[in-house]
ROMAR-663722 format. One record per residue (C-alpha): residue number from 0; residue in three letters; z, x, y. Coordinates in steps of 0.05 Angstrom, whole numbers, plus 5000, padded with zeros to 4 digits. Example, Ala and Ser with C-alpha at 12.3 -4.5 7.8 and 13.67 -1.06 7.14 Angstrom:
! residues 2
<0; ALA; <5156; 5246; 4910>> <1; SER; <5143; 5273; 4979>> 
END
This chain:
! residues 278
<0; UNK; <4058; 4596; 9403>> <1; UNK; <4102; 4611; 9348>> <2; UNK; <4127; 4556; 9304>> <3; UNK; <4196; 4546; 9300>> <4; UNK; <4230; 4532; 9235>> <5; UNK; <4301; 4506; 9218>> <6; UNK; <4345; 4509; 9158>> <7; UNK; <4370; 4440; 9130>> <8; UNK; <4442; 4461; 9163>> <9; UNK; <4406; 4457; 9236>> <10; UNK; <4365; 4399; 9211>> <11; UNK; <4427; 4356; 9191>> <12; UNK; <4467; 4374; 9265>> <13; UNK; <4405; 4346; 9300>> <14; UNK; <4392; 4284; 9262>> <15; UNK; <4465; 4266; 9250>> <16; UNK; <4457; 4263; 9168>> <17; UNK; <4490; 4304; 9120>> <18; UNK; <4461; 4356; 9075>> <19; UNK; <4469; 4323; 9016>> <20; UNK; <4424; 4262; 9052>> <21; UNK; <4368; 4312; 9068>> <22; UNK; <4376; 4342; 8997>> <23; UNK; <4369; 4264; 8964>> <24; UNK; <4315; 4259; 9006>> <25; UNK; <4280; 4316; 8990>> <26; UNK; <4291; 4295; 8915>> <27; UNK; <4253; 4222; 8916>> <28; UNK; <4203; 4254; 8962>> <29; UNK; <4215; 4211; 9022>> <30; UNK; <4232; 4273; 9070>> <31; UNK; <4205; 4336; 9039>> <32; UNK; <4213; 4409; 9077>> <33; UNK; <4159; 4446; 9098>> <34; UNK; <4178; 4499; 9048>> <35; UNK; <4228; 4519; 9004>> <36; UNK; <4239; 4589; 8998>> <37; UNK; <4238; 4606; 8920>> <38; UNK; <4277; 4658; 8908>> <39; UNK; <4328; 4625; 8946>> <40; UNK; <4322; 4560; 8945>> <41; UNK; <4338; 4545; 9020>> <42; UNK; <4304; 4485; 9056>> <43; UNK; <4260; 4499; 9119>> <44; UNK; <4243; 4441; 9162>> <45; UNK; <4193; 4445; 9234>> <46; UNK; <4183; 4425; 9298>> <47; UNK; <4148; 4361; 9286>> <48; UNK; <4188; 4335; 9226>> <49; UNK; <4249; 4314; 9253>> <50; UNK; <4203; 4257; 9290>> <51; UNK; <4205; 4224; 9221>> <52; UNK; <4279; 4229; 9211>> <53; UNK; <4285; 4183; 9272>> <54; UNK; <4230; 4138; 9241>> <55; UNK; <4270; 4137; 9172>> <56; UNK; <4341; 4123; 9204>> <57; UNK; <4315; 4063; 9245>> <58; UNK; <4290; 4030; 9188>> <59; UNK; <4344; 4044; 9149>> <60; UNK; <4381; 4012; 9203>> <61; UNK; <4344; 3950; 9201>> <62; UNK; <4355; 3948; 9119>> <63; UNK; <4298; 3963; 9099>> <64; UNK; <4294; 4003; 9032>> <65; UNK; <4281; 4076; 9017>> <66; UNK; <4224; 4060; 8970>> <67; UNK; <4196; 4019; 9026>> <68; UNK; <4207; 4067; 9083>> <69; UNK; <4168; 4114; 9035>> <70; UNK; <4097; 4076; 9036>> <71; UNK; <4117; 4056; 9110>> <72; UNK; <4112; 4124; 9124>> <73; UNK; <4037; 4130; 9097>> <74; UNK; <4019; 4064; 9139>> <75; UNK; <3967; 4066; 9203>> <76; UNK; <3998; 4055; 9268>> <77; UNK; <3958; 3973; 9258>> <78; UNK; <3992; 3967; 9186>> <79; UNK; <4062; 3993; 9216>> <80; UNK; <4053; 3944; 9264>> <81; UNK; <4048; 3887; 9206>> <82; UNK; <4094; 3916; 9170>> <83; UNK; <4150; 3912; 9224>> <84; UNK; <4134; 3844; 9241>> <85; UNK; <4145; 3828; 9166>> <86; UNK; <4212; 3854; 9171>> <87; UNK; <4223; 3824; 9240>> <88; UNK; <4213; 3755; 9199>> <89; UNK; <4260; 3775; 9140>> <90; UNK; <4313; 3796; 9192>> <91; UNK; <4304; 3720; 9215>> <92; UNK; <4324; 3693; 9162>> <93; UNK; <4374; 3736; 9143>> <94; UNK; <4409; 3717; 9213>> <95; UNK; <4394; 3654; 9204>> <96; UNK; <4429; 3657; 9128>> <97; UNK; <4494; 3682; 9161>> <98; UNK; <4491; 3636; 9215>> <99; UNK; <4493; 3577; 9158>> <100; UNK; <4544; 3622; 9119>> <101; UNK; <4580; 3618; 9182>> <102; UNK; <4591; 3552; 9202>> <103; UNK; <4595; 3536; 9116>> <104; UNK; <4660; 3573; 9128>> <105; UNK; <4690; 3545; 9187>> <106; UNK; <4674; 3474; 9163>> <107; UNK; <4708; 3491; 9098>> <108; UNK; <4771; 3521; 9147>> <109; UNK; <4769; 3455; 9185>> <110; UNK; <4769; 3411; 9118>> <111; UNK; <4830; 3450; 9091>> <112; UNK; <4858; 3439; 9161>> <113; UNK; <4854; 3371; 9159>> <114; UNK; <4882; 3372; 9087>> <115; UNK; <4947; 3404; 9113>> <116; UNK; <4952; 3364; 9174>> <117; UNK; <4958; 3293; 9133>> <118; UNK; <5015; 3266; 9171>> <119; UNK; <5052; 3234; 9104>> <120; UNK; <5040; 3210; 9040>> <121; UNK; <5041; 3142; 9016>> <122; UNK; <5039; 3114; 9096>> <123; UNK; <4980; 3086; 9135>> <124; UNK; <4954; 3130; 9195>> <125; UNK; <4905; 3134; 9252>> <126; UNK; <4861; 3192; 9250>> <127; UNK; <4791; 3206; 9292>> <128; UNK; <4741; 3241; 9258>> <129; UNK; <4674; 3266; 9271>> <130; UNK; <4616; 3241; 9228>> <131; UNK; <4600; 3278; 9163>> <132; UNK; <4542; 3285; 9137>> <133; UNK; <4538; 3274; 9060>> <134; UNK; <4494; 3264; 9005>> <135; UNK; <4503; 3203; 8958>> <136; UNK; <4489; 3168; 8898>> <137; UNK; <4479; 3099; 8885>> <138; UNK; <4519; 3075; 8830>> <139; UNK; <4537; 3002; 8791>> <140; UNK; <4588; 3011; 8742>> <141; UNK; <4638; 3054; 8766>> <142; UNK; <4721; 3046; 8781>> <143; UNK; <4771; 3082; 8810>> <144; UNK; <4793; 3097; 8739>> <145; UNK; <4725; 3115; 8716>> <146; UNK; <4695; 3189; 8706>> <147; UNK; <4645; 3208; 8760>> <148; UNK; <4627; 3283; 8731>> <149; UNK; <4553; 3252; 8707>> <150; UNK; <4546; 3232; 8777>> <151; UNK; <4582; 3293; 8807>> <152; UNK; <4530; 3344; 8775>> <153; UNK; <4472; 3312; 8796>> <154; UNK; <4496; 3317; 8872>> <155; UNK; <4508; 3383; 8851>> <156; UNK; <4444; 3402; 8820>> <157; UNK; <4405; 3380; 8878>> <158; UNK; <4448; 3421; 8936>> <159; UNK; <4451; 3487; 8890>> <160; UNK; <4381; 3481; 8874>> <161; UNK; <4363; 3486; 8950>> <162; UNK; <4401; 3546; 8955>> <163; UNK; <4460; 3511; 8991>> <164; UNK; <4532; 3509; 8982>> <165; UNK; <4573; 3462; 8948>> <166; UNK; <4635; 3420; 8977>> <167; UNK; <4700; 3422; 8939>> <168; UNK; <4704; 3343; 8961>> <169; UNK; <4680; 3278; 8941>> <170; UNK; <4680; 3208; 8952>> <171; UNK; <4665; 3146; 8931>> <172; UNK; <4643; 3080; 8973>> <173; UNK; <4668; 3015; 8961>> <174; UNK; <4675; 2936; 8995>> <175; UNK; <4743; 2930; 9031>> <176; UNK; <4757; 2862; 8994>> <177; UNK; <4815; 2829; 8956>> <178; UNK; <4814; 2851; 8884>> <179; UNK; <4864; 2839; 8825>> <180; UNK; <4870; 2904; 8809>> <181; UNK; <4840; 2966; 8803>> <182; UNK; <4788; 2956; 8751>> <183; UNK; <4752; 2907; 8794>> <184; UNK; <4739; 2956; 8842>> <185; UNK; <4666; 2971; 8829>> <186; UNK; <4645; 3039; 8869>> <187; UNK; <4565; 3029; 8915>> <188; UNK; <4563; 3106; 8914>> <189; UNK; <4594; 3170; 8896>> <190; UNK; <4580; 3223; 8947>> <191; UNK; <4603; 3300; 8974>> <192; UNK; <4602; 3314; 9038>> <193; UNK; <4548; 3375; 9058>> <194; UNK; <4570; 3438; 9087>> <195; UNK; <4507; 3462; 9120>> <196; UNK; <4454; 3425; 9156>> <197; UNK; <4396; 3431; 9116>> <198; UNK; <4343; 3373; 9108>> <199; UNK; <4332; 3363; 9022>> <200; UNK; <4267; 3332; 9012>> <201; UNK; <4239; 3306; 8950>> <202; UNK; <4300; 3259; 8933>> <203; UNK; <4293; 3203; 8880>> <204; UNK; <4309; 3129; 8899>> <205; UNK; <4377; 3131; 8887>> <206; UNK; <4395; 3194; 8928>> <207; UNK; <4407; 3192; 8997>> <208; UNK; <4422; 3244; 9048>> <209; UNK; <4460; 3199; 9097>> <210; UNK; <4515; 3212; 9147>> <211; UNK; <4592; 3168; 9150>> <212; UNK; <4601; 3149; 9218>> <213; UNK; <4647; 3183; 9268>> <214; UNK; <4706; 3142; 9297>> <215; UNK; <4780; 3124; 9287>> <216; UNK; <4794; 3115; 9221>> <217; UNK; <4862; 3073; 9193>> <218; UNK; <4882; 3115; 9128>> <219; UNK; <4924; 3131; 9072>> <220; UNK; <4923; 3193; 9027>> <221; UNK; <4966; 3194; 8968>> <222; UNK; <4965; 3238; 8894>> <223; UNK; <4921; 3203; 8846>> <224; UNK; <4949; 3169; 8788>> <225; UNK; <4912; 3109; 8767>> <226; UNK; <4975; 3075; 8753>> <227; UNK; <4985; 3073; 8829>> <228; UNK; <4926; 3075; 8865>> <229; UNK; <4912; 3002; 8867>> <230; UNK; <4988; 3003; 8909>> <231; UNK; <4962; 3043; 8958>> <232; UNK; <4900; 3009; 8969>> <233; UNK; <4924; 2944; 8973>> <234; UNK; <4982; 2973; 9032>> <235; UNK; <4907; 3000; 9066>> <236; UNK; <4891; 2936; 9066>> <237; UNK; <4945; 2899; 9079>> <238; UNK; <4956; 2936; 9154>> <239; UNK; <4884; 2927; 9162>> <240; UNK; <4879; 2852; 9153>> <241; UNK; <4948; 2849; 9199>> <242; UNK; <4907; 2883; 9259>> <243; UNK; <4876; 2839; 9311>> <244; UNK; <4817; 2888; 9316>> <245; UNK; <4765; 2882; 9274>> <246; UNK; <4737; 2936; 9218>> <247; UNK; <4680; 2951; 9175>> <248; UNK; <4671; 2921; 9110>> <249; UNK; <4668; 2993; 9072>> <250; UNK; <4721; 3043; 9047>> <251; UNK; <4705; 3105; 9039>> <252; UNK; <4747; 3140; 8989>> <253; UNK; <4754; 3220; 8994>> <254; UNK; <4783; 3265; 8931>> <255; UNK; <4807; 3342; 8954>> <256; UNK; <4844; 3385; 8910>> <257; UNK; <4908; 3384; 8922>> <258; UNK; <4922; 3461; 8907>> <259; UNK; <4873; 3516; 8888>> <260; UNK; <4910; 3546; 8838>> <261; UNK; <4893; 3544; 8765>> <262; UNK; <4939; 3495; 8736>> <263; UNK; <4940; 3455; 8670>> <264; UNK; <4928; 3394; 8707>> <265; UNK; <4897; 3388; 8770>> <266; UNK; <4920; 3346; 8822>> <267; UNK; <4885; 3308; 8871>> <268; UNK; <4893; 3280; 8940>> <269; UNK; <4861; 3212; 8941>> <270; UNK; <4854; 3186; 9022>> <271; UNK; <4826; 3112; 9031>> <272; UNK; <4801; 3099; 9096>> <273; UNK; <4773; 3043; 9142>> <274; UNK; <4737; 3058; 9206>> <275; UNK; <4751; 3012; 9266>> <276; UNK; <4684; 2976; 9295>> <277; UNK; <4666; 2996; 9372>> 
END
């Protein structure tokens, strides 16, 4: 039987690649012709070699590299087999990747959400929230006046070096008690709330991966100026010490940018809030 032969034209119609793919591939050897004919240069491809274009595209299609399709190609039927089940396992984690790139993103869309929603400045509200996981830091010394970038950067330092994503939020803890003013409020811990759900192991003593409680919540979210927060703190807990229900002994203190933009000085919404016991 007489072996058929086509040209590189015929060969890119059946395979559904361009010339110019065939041609690249002819040039880092990963799909060669059977010959080239040298005086004019034209590519001629058999029968049984358009079985490998099909082997080529599909894993292309599963992202696998051209230098790696290459010594795939030169791999027993057993060592294919490993090799695919390799990939099977990077494609894993690829999916699972986006999955946590995912739901990073719509829990950064609900946070800005909430951010807009804030009913009005200055004002105690009701709110329900979920619970929010966070990782913390225990600290002594701290106020609300008070840099926490030392603490800041080691919460950050620990969720970038697990390959995770950090929050554009933070918080502080502190005892819902009757201070004189706002130097005596001493923060427990300085946390940022965690995007995705991963476990981080190896944590020192004074690092917790913990989780603030869902419930209803009696806040107030204001622009911080420490020339007024103590105000707005002391109207939190004011309302809360007029309620006949009772409430936990914490607040929990959330910063958020208040725009994204690159100004000279950036703002920041403060909201203070108490969550109602069950």
């Amino acid at each position: 039987m007489k072996e058929h032969y086509y040209t590189i034209g015929e060969v890119a119609k059946l395979s559904n690649l361009s010339v110019q793919t065939l041609r690249y591939y002819d040039q880092i050897d990963l799909f060669k012709p059977a010959y080239t004919d040298t005086y004019t240069n034209y590519r001629y491809y058999k029968d049984n070699q358009i079985f490998y274009l099909d082997i080529i595209k599909s894993l292309k299609y599963i992202g696998i590299s051209l230098e790696d399709i290459k010594k795939a190609l030169k791999l027993t039927s057993e060592e294919l087999l490993d090799f695919l089940a390799q990939q099977e396992l990077r494609i894993d984690e690829k999916i699972s990747r986006l999955n946590e790139v995912k739901n990073t993103l719509l829990k950064t869309k609900k946070q800005l959400q909430e951010q807009i929603d804030i009913p009005i400045f200055g004002e105690v509200y009701i709110q329900v929230e979920e619970a929010m996981p966070v990782l913390q830091v225990t600290t002594t010394e701290l106020t609300p006046t008070s840099s926490t970038n030392t603490y800041y950067a080691t919460l950050t330092k620990i969720i970038e070096k697990e390959g995770s994503v950090l929050n554009s939020r933070y918080g502080c803890i502190f005892p819902l008690a009757p201070y004189k003013d706002v130097n005596a409020i001493i923060y427990d811990a300085i946390f940022t709330p965690l995007l995705t759900e991963r476990t981080f192991s190896k944590l020192s003593s004074n690092i917790q991966q913990t989780i603030i409680p869902a419930g209803t919540y009696v806040c107030i979210a204001f622009i911080y100026h420490p020339d007024t927060y103590f105000s707005f703190y002391e109207k939190l807990r004011n309302y809360v010490m007029a309620q006949s229900e009772t409430f936990e002994s914490q607040v929990y203190e959330l910063y958020m940018p208040a725009t994204l933009t690159l100004e000279h000085e950036k703002k920041f919404i403060v909201e203070l809030k108490v969550r109602k016991k069950h």
